[in-house]
C-alpha angles and dihedrals in degrees: 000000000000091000096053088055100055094048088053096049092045087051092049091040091052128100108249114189106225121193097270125113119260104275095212103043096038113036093095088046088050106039088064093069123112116296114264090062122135113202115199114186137180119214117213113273127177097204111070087359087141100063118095114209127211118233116209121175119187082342103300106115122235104191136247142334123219128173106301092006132126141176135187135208142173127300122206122206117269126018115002130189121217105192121186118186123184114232133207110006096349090079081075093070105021142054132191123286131199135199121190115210136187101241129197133184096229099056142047127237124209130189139178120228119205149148134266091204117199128188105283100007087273105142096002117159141197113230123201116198119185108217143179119279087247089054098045088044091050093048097059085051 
């Protein structure tokens, strides 16, 4: 039984590459894009590092977010629904989370995705922020 647990909490504390781009080597490169972008990036975390998130805006489906990843996708006007949901073992400690956001054509979004770790991984949360395009940009420095 021991064993089993430490092979589940190396998989969940180990880093896990997703199919977003590298946060820190690509933001500038991604935040020039068209208006009516939403960025949606994932800082590096130790603590539930492992686990990939799936990224889901107005139900298609971006990929998925590993530690200093991000990816971007296509607002519409109006309301406007981020869903991330955590694969493989980090459904045991996580569940999904949504954010509904006002969207408009003419402008990008950004938002920071990132963990409310609790002991054990007993009522542990993922928490989306939506943020400025200087704050996004000086988080990835």
């Amino acid at each position: 039984m021991r064993f089993l647990a430490l092979i589940i909490l190396s998989v969940a504390l180990t880093a896990c590459s997703g199919t977003g781009v590298q946060y820190n080597q690509q933001v500038e490169k991604s935040v020039t894009t068209p208006d009516g972008t939403a960025f949606i990036a994932r800082e590096g975390q130790w603590i539930g590092g492992g686990v990939l998130l799936k990224v889901v805006l107005n139900g298609a489906e971006l990929g998925e977010l590993g530690n200093n990843e991000i990816l971007s996708g296509e607002v519409k006007d109006g309301q406007n629904t981020l869903t991330i949901k955590p694969q493989g073992v980090g459904k045991l400690s996580y569940s999904d989370e949504s954010f509904n956001f006002q969207g408009a054509l003419d402008k990008n979004s950004y938002f920071m995705i990132d963990f409310n770790n609790k002991i054990l991984g007993l009522g542990s949360s993922i928490v989306i922020t939506e943020t400025t395009e200087a704050s996004f940009k000086a988080n990835a420095q």
